[in-house]
Wavefront OBJ file of the C-alpha trace (Angstrom):
o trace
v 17.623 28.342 -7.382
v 16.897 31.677 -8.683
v 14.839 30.143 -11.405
v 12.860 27.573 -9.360
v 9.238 28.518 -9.209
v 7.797 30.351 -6.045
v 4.532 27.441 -5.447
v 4.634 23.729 -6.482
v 1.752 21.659 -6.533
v 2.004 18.112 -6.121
v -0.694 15.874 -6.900
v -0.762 11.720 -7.357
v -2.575 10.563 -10.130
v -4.452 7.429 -9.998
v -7.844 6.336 -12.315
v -8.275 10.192 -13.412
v -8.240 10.300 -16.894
v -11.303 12.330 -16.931
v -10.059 14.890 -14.208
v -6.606 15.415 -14.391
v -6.806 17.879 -17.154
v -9.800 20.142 -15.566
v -7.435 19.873 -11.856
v -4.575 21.874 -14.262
v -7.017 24.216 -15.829
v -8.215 24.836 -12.289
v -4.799 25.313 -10.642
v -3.525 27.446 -13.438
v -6.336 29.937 -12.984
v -5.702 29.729 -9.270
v -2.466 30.653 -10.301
v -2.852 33.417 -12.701
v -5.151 35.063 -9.717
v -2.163 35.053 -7.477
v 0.613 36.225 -10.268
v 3.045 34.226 -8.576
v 5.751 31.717 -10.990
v 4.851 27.585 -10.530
v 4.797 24.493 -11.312
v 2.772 21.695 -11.703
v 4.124 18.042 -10.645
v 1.542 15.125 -11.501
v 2.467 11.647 -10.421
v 1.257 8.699 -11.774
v 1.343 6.063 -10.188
v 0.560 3.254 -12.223
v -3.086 3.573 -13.091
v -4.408 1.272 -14.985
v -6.658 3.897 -17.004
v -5.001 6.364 -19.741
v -4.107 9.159 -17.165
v -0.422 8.802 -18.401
v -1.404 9.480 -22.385
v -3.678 12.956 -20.907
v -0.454 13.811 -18.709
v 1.893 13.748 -21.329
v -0.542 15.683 -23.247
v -0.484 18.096 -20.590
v 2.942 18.776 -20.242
v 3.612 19.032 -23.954
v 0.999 21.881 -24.191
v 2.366 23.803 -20.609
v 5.805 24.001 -19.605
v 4.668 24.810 -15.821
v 3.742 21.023 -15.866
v 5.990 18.154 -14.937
v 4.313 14.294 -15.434
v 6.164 11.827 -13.571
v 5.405 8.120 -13.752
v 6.220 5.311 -11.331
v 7.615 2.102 -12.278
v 4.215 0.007 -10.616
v 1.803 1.014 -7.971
v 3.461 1.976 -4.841
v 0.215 3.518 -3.512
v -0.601 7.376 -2.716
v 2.082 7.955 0.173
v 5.174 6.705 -2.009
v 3.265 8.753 -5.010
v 3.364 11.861 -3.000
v 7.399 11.209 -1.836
v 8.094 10.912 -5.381
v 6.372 14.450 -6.360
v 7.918 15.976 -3.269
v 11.300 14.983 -4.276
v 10.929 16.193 -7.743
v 9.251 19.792 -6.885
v 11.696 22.797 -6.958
v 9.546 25.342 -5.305
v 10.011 27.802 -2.139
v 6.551 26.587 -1.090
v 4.687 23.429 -2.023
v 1.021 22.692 -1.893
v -0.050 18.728 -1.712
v -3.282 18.160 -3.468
v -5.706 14.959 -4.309
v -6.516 14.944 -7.855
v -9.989 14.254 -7.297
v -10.944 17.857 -7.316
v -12.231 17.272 -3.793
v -9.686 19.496 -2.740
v -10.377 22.714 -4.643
v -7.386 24.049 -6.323
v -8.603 28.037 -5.281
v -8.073 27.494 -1.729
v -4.478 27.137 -2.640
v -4.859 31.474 -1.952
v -5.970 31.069 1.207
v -3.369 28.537 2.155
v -0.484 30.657 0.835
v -1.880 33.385 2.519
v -2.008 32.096 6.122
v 1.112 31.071 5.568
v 2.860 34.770 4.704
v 1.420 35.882 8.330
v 4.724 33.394 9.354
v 3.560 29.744 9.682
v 5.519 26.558 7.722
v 2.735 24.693 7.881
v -0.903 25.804 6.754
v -3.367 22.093 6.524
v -6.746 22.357 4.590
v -9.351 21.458 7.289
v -12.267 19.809 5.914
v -15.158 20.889 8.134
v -18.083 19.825 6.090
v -16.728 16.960 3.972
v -18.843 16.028 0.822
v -17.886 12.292 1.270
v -20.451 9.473 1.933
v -21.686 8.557 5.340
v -19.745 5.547 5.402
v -16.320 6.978 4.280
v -16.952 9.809 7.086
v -17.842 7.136 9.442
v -14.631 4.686 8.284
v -12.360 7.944 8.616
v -13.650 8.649 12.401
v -12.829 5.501 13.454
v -9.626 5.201 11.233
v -8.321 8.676 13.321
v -9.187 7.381 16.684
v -7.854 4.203 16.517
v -4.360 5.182 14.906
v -4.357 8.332 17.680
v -4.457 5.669 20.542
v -2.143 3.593 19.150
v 0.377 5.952 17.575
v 0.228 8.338 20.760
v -0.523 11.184 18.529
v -3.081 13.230 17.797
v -4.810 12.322 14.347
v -7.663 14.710 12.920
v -9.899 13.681 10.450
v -10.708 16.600 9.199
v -7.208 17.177 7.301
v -5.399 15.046 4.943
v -2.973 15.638 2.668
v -4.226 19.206 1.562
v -2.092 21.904 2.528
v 0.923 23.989 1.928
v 4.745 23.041 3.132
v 7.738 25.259 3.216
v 10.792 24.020 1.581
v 12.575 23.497 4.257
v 9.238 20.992 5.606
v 9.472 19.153 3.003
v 13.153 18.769 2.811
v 12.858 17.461 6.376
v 10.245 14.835 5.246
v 12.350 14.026 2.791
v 14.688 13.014 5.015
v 12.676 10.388 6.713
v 13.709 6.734 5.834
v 10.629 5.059 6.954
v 9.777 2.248 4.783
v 6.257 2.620 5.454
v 5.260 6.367 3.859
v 2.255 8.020 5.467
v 2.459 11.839 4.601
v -0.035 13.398 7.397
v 2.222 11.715 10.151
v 5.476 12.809 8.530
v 4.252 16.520 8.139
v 3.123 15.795 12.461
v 6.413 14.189 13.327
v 8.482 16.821 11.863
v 7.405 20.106 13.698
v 7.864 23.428 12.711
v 5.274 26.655 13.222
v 1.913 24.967 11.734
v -1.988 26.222 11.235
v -5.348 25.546 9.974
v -7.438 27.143 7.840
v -11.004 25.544 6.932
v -11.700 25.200 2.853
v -14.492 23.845 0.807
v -14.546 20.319 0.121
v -16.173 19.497 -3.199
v -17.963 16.141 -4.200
v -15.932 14.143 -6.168
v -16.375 14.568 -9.719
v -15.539 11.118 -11.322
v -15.212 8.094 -10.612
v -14.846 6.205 -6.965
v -12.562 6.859 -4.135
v -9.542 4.032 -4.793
v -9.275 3.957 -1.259
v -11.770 0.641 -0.186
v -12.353 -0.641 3.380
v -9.917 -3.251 3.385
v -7.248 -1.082 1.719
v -7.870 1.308 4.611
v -7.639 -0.964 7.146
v -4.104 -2.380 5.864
v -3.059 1.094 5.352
v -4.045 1.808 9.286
v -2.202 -1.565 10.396
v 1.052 -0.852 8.404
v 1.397 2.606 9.927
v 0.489 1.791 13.163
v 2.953 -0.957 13.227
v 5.394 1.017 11.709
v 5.470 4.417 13.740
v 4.399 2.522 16.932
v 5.401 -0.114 19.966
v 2.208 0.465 21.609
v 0.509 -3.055 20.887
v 3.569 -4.602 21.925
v 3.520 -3.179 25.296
v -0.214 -3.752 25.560
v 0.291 -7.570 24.998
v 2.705 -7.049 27.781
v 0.705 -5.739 30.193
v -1.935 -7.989 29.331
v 0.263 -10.850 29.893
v 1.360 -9.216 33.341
v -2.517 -9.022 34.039
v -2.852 -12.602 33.333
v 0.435 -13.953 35.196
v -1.243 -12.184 38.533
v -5.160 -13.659 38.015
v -3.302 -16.916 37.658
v -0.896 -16.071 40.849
v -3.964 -15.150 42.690
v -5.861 -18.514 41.155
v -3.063 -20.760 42.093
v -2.842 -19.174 45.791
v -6.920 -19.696 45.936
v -6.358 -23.352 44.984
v -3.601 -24.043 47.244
v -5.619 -22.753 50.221
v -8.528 -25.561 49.097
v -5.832 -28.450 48.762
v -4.447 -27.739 52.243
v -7.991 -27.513 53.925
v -8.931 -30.566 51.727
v -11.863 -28.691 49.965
v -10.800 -30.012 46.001
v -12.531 -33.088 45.187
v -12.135 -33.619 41.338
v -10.955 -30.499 38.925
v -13.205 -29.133 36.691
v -12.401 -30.266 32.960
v -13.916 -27.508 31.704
v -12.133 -24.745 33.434
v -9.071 -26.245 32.581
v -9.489 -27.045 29.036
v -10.308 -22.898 28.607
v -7.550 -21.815 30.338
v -5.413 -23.810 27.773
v -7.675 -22.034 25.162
v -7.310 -18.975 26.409
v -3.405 -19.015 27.463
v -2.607 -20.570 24.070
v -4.468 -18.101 22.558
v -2.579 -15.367 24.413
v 0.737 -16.757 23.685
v 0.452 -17.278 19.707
v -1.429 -13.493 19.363
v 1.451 -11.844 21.072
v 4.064 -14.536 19.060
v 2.350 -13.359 15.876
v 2.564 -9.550 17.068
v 6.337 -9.351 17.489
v 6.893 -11.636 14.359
v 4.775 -9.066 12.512
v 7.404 -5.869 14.069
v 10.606 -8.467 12.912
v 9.163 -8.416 9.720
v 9.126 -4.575 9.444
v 12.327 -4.637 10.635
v 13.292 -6.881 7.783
v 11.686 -4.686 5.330
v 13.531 -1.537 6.883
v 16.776 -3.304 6.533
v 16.748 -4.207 3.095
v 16.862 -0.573 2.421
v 14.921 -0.690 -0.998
v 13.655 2.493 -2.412
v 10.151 3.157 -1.685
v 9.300 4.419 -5.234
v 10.841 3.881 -8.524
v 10.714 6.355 -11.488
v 9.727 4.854 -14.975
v 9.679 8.518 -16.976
v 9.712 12.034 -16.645
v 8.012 14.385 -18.957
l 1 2 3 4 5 6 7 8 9 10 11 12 13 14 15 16 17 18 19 20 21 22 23 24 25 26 27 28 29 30 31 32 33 34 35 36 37 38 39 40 41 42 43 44 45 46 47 48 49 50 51 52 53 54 55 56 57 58 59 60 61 62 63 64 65 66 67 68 69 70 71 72 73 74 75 76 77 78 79 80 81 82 83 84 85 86 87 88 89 90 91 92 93 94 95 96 97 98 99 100 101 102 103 104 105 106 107 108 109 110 111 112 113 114 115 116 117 118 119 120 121 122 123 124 125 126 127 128 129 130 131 132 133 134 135 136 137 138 139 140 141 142 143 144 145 146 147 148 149 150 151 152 153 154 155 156 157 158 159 160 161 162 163 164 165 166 167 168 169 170 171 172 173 174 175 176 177 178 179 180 181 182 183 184 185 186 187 188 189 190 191 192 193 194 195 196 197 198 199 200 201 202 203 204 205 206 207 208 209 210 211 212 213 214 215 216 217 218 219 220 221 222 223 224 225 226 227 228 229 230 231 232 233 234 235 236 237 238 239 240 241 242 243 244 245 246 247 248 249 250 251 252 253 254 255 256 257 258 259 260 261 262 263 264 265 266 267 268 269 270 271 272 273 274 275 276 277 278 279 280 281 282 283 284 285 286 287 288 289 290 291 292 293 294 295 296 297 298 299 300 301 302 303 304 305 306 307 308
Protein backbone atom coordinates (compact mmCIF):
# COMPACT_ATOMS: atom_id res chain seq x y z
CA UNK A 1 0.00 0.00 0.00
CA UNK A 2 2.85 2.24 0.45
CA UNK A 3 2.80 2.99 -3.22
CA UNK A 4 -0.96 3.51 -3.74
CA UNK A 5 -1.70 7.09 -4.52
CA UNK A 6 -2.98 9.52 -1.71
CA UNK A 7 -6.51 10.84 -4.00
CA UNK A 8 -8.35 8.75 -6.67
CA UNK A 9 -10.76 10.13 -8.88
CA UNK A 10 -13.35 8.11 -10.30
CA UNK A 11 -15.34 9.19 -13.09
CA UNK A 12 -17.91 7.06 -15.61
CA UNK A 13 -17.58 7.79 -19.02
CA UNK A 14 -20.47 7.78 -21.26
CA UNK A 15 -20.95 9.93 -24.90
CA UNK A 16 -17.77 12.20 -23.91
CA UNK A 17 -15.46 11.96 -26.51
CA UNK A 18 -15.14 15.62 -26.67
CA UNK A 19 -14.69 16.09 -22.78
CA UNK A 20 -12.98 13.41 -21.33
CA UNK A 21 -9.61 14.64 -22.25
CA UNK A 22 -10.15 18.49 -21.01
CA UNK A 23 -11.85 16.62 -17.40
CA UNK A 24 -7.93 15.03 -17.12
CA UNK A 25 -6.21 18.20 -18.05
CA UNK A 26 -8.47 19.82 -15.47
CA UNK A 27 -7.98 17.28 -12.66
CA UNK A 28 -4.28 17.09 -13.21
CA UNK A 29 -3.87 20.81 -12.65
CA UNK A 30 -6.16 20.45 -9.67
CA UNK A 31 -3.72 18.09 -8.74
CA UNK A 32 -0.44 19.66 -9.30
CA UNK A 33 -2.04 22.70 -7.05
CA UNK A 34 -2.41 20.33 -4.19
CA UNK A 35 1.16 18.35 -4.66
CA UNK A 36 -0.42 15.37 -3.47
CA UNK A 37 0.38 11.58 -5.57
CA UNK A 38 -3.06 10.25 -7.70
CA UNK A 39 -4.69 8.63 -9.91
CA UNK A 40 -7.07 8.88 -12.43
CA UNK A 41 -9.76 5.92 -12.99
CA UNK A 42 -12.12 6.54 -16.14
CA UNK A 43 -14.85 4.04 -16.75
CA UNK A 44 -16.43 3.44 -19.78
CA UNK A 45 -19.22 2.12 -19.89
CA UNK A 46 -20.11 1.18 -23.20
CA UNK A 47 -20.64 4.38 -25.10
CA UNK A 48 -21.47 4.17 -28.24
CA UNK A 49 -19.19 7.29 -29.29
CA UNK A 50 -15.17 6.94 -29.48
CA UNK A 51 -14.59 7.83 -25.72
CA UNK A 52 -12.73 4.41 -25.44
CA UNK A 53 -10.08 5.28 -28.52
CA UNK A 54 -9.46 9.14 -26.47
CA UNK A 55 -9.13 7.00 -23.11
CA UNK A 56 -6.66 4.77 -24.25
CA UNK A 57 -4.99 7.69 -25.65
CA UNK A 58 -5.02 9.10 -22.35
CA UNK A 59 -3.55 6.56 -20.42
CA UNK A 60 -0.77 5.83 -22.87
CA UNK A 61 0.39 9.51 -22.58
CA UNK A 62 -0.09 9.62 -18.32
CA UNK A 63 0.63 6.87 -16.13
CA UNK A 64 -1.64 8.55 -13.25
CA UNK A 65 -4.53 7.38 -15.60
CA UNK A 66 -6.28 4.05 -15.50
CA UNK A 67 -9.19 3.44 -18.52
CA UNK A 68 -11.40 0.74 -17.66
CA UNK A 69 -14.09 -0.55 -20.00
CA UNK A 70 -17.26 -2.51 -19.28
CA UNK A 71 -18.35 -5.43 -21.13
CA UNK A 72 -22.05 -3.49 -22.24
CA UNK A 73 -23.91 -0.71 -20.62
CA UNK A 74 -24.66 -1.38 -17.09
CA UNK A 75 -25.61 2.28 -16.52
CA UNK A 76 -23.78 5.04 -14.23
CA UNK A 77 -24.27 3.28 -10.69
CA UNK A 78 -22.63 -0.17 -11.82
CA UNK A 79 -20.00 2.28 -13.80
CA UNK A 80 -19.12 3.96 -10.62
CA UNK A 81 -18.88 0.27 -8.51
CA UNK A 82 -16.57 -0.75 -11.12
CA UNK A 83 -14.14 2.48 -10.70
CA UNK A 84 -14.52 2.19 -6.95
CA UNK A 85 -13.35 -1.29 -6.94
CA UNK A 86 -10.45 -0.61 -9.11
CA UNK A 87 -9.13 2.75 -7.24
CA UNK A 88 -6.17 2.21 -4.81
CA UNK A 89 -6.25 5.49 -3.05
CA UNK A 90 -6.43 6.61 0.82
CA UNK A 91 -9.16 9.02 -0.33
CA UNK A 92 -11.38 8.90 -3.39
CA UNK A 93 -13.27 11.65 -5.08
CA UNK A 94 -16.48 10.52 -7.39
CA UNK A 95 -16.90 12.85 -10.27
CA UNK A 96 -19.41 13.19 -13.50
CA UNK A 97 -17.44 13.60 -16.53
CA UNK A 98 -19.51 16.24 -17.79
CA UNK A 99 -17.38 18.92 -16.31
CA UNK A 100 -20.48 19.99 -14.41
CA UNK A 101 -18.73 19.05 -11.48
CA UNK A 102 -15.57 21.16 -11.54
CA UNK A 103 -12.52 19.17 -10.99
CA UNK A 104 -10.89 22.35 -8.60
CA UNK A 105 -13.34 21.90 -5.96
CA UNK A 106 -11.72 18.58 -5.46
CA UNK A 107 -9.34 21.20 -2.84
CA UNK A 108 -12.03 22.18 -1.06
CA UNK A 109 -13.43 18.73 -0.64
CA UNK A 110 -10.12 17.27 0.55
CA UNK A 111 -9.83 20.00 2.71
CA UNK A 112 -13.05 19.72 4.75
CA UNK A 113 -12.29 16.49 5.00
CA UNK A 114 -8.59 16.85 6.91
CA UNK A 115 -10.66 18.93 9.71
CA UNK A 116 -11.83 14.91 10.48
CA UNK A 117 -14.94 14.03 8.40
CA UNK A 118 -15.17 10.56 6.01
CA UNK A 119 -17.54 11.98 4.10
CA UNK A 120 -17.35 15.57 2.42
CA UNK A 121 -20.62 15.73 -0.62
CA UNK A 122 -20.41 18.60 -3.26
CA UNK A 123 -23.67 20.56 -2.66
CA UNK A 124 -24.96 22.09 -5.68
CA UNK A 125 -26.67 25.28 -4.53
CA UNK A 126 -27.13 27.06 -7.77
CA UNK A 127 -27.25 24.26 -10.35
CA UNK A 128 -26.63 25.34 -14.05
CA UNK A 129 -29.13 22.62 -15.27
CA UNK A 130 -32.39 23.40 -17.20
CA UNK A 131 -35.63 24.24 -15.54
CA UNK A 132 -37.03 21.03 -16.30
CA UNK A 133 -34.12 18.77 -15.11
CA UNK A 134 -34.20 20.99 -11.74
CA UNK A 135 -37.85 20.55 -11.65
CA UNK A 136 -37.64 16.46 -12.57
CA UNK A 137 -34.81 16.23 -9.77
CA UNK A 138 -37.21 17.99 -7.00
CA UNK A 139 -39.74 15.74 -7.50
CA UNK A 140 -37.38 12.69 -8.13
CA UNK A 141 -35.88 13.54 -4.24
CA UNK A 142 -39.22 13.87 -2.66
CA UNK A 143 -40.80 11.07 -3.92
CA UNK A 144 -37.86 8.48 -3.31
CA UNK A 145 -37.48 10.32 0.44
CA UNK A 146 -41.16 9.25 1.22
CA UNK A 147 -40.87 6.09 -0.03
CA UNK A 148 -37.35 5.05 0.95
CA UNK A 149 -37.81 6.66 4.56
CA UNK A 150 -34.71 8.59 4.04
CA UNK A 151 -33.76 11.78 3.55
CA UNK A 152 -32.79 12.51 -0.22
CA UNK A 153 -31.27 16.07 -1.18
CA UNK A 154 -31.19 17.25 -4.46
CA UNK A 155 -28.69 19.35 -4.22
CA UNK A 156 -25.84 16.52 -4.03
CA UNK A 157 -25.14 13.69 -6.25
CA UNK A 158 -22.42 11.75 -6.76
CA UNK A 159 -19.73 14.58 -6.24
CA UNK A 160 -17.74 14.24 -3.29
CA UNK A 161 -14.86 12.70 -1.52
CA UNK A 162 -14.92 9.05 0.38
CA UNK A 163 -12.39 7.65 2.74
CA UNK A 164 -11.10 4.28 2.02
CA UNK A 165 -12.53 2.70 4.48
CA UNK A 166 -16.29 4.35 2.94
CA UNK A 167 -15.80 3.00 0.09
CA UNK A 168 -14.63 -0.35 1.15
CA UNK A 169 -17.90 -0.50 3.10
CA UNK A 170 -19.91 0.28 -0.13
CA UNK A 171 -18.14 -2.13 -1.62
CA UNK A 172 -19.42 -4.47 0.46
CA UNK A 173 -23.01 -3.98 -0.37
CA UNK A 174 -24.58 -6.82 -2.53
CA UNK A 175 -27.53 -4.98 -3.72
CA UNK A 176 -28.37 -5.88 -7.16
CA UNK A 177 -29.80 -2.63 -7.80
CA UNK A 178 -26.58 0.03 -7.47
CA UNK A 179 -27.54 3.58 -6.54
CA UNK A 180 -24.31 5.31 -5.15
CA UNK A 181 -25.92 8.46 -3.16
CA UNK A 182 -28.02 5.88 -1.06
CA UNK A 183 -25.08 3.55 -0.49
CA UNK A 184 -22.74 6.48 0.66
CA UNK A 185 -26.39 7.40 3.16
CA UNK A 186 -26.87 3.84 4.26
CA UNK A 187 -23.40 3.32 5.29
CA UNK A 188 -22.71 6.08 7.98
CA UNK A 189 -19.65 7.33 9.11
CA UNK A 190 -18.70 11.25 10.18
CA UNK A 191 -20.10 13.12 6.88
CA UNK A 192 -20.32 17.06 5.65
CA UNK A 193 -21.17 19.48 3.04
CA UNK A 194 -19.46 21.92 1.43
CA UNK A 195 -21.25 24.06 -1.46
CA UNK A 196 -19.13 24.15 -5.02
CA UNK A 197 -19.74 25.67 -8.36
CA UNK A 198 -21.73 23.84 -10.73
CA UNK A 199 -20.75 24.54 -14.32
CA UNK A 200 -23.04 24.25 -17.50
CA UNK A 201 -22.42 21.34 -19.26
CA UNK A 202 -20.02 21.66 -21.93
CA UNK A 203 -21.06 19.04 -24.62
CA UNK A 204 -23.46 17.25 -25.51
CA UNK A 205 -26.94 16.24 -23.55
CA UNK A 206 -27.49 14.85 -20.17
CA UNK A 207 -27.92 10.77 -20.98
CA UNK A 208 -30.13 10.77 -18.21
CA UNK A 209 -33.97 11.27 -20.05
CA UNK A 210 -37.33 11.38 -18.21
CA UNK A 211 -38.25 7.95 -18.62
CA UNK A 212 -34.75 6.67 -17.75
CA UNK A 213 -35.19 8.66 -14.54
CA UNK A 214 -38.27 7.49 -13.68
CA UNK A 215 -37.16 3.64 -14.04
CA UNK A 216 -34.09 4.51 -12.24
CA UNK A 217 -36.47 6.02 -9.23
CA UNK A 218 -38.82 2.79 -9.42
CA UNK A 219 -35.90 0.24 -9.33
CA UNK A 220 -34.39 1.85 -6.24
CA UNK A 221 -37.34 2.45 -4.53
CA UNK A 222 -38.37 -1.06 -4.96
CA UNK A 223 -35.19 -2.24 -4.17
CA UNK A 224 -34.14 -0.39 -0.83
CA UNK A 225 -37.85 -0.21 0.23
CA UNK A 226 -41.23 -2.19 1.58
CA UNK A 227 -43.02 0.96 1.91
CA UNK A 228 -45.57 0.53 -1.11
CA UNK A 229 -46.19 -2.80 0.06
CA UNK A 230 -47.39 -1.76 3.36
CA UNK A 231 -49.28 1.15 1.83
CA UNK A 232 -51.35 -1.30 -0.38
CA UNK A 233 -51.91 -2.87 2.95
CA UNK A 234 -53.27 -0.30 4.71
CA UNK A 235 -55.19 0.71 1.87
CA UNK A 236 -56.72 -2.60 1.67
CA UNK A 237 -57.42 -2.42 5.57
CA UNK A 238 -59.11 1.04 4.72
CA UNK A 239 -61.22 -0.58 2.21
CA UNK A 240 -62.16 -3.94 4.20
CA UNK A 241 -63.68 -1.33 7.02
CA UNK A 242 -65.75 1.20 4.36
CA UNK A 243 -67.09 -2.10 3.12
CA UNK A 244 -67.69 -3.46 6.92
CA UNK A 245 -69.33 -0.23 7.63
CA UNK A 246 -71.32 -0.47 3.99
CA UNK A 247 -72.45 -3.94 4.62
CA UNK A 248 -73.65 -3.02 8.36
CA UNK A 249 -75.56 0.19 6.64
CA UNK A 250 -77.24 -2.25 4.24
CA UNK A 251 -78.17 -4.79 6.67
CA UNK A 252 -79.91 -2.17 8.84
CA UNK A 253 -82.15 -1.23 5.42
CA UNK A 254 -82.95 -5.05 4.70
CA UNK A 255 -84.19 -5.59 8.27
CA UNK A 256 -86.37 -2.32 8.31
CA UNK A 257 -87.39 -3.27 4.69
CA UNK A 258 -86.03 0.06 3.19
CA UNK A 259 -84.02 -1.84 -0.12
CA UNK A 260 -86.22 -2.02 -3.00
CA UNK A 261 -83.98 -2.93 -6.07
CA UNK A 262 -79.89 -2.51 -5.85
CA UNK A 263 -78.34 -0.06 -7.72
CA UNK A 264 -76.44 -1.62 -10.86
CA UNK A 265 -74.30 1.00 -10.98
CA UNK A 266 -72.88 1.05 -7.54
CA UNK A 267 -72.27 -2.40 -7.80
CA UNK A 268 -70.70 -2.74 -11.08
CA UNK A 269 -67.89 0.07 -9.59
CA UNK A 270 -67.27 -1.58 -6.64
CA UNK A 271 -66.24 -4.63 -8.82
CA UNK A 272 -64.16 -1.99 -10.77
CA UNK A 273 -62.74 -0.62 -8.10
CA UNK A 274 -62.05 -3.89 -5.81
CA UNK A 275 -60.66 -5.64 -8.91
CA UNK A 276 -58.67 -2.89 -9.50
CA UNK A 277 -57.32 -2.94 -5.95
CA UNK A 278 -56.62 -6.54 -5.95
CA UNK A 279 -54.54 -6.88 -9.38
CA UNK A 280 -52.41 -3.34 -8.41
CA UNK A 281 -51.35 -4.81 -5.14
CA UNK A 282 -50.97 -8.59 -7.07
CA UNK A 283 -48.74 -6.76 -9.56
CA UNK A 284 -46.83 -4.88 -6.60
CA UNK A 285 -45.62 -7.96 -4.73
CA UNK A 286 -44.98 -9.86 -8.09
CA UNK A 287 -42.80 -6.87 -8.99
CA UNK A 288 -40.68 -7.33 -5.14
CA UNK A 289 -40.57 -11.50 -6.14
CA UNK A 290 -39.01 -10.49 -9.11
CA UNK A 291 -36.23 -8.49 -7.36
CA UNK A 292 -35.89 -11.16 -5.25
CA UNK A 293 -35.26 -13.36 -8.22
CA UNK A 294 -32.77 -11.05 -9.58
CA UNK A 295 -30.95 -10.87 -6.06
CA UNK A 296 -30.78 -14.58 -6.00
CA UNK A 297 -29.21 -15.29 -9.11
CA UNK A 298 -26.26 -13.56 -7.71
CA UNK A 299 -24.85 -12.23 -11.13
CA UNK A 300 -22.23 -9.61 -11.05
CA UNK A 301 -23.49 -6.23 -11.50
CA UNK A 302 -20.66 -5.12 -13.89
CA UNK A 303 -18.38 -6.97 -16.10
CA UNK A 304 -14.85 -5.81 -17.14
CA UNK A 305 -14.00 -6.02 -20.96
CA UNK A 306 -10.24 -4.24 -20.63
CA UNK A 307 -8.04 -2.42 -18.54
CA UNK A 308 -5.56 0.07 -19.75
Amino acid sequence: MNNSPKISIVSPVYRAERIVENLVSEIQKTMQQMDLSYEIVLVDDRSPDDSWRVMKSLSARFDTVKSIRLSKNFGQHPAIMAGLANASGEWIVVMDCDLQDQPKEIIKLYQKAQEGFEIVLARRVQRSDTFLKKLSSKIFSKVYSFFTETKYDNEIANFGIYHRKVVNSILEISDYIKFFPLFVNFVGFKSTSVIVEHAFREEGKSSYSFSKLVSLAFNTIISFSNKPLKLFVKFGMIISLLSFCVGIYYIYQALHHEIAVLGFTSLIVSIWFLSGIIITTIGVAGIYIGKIFDQTKNRPVFIIDEIV
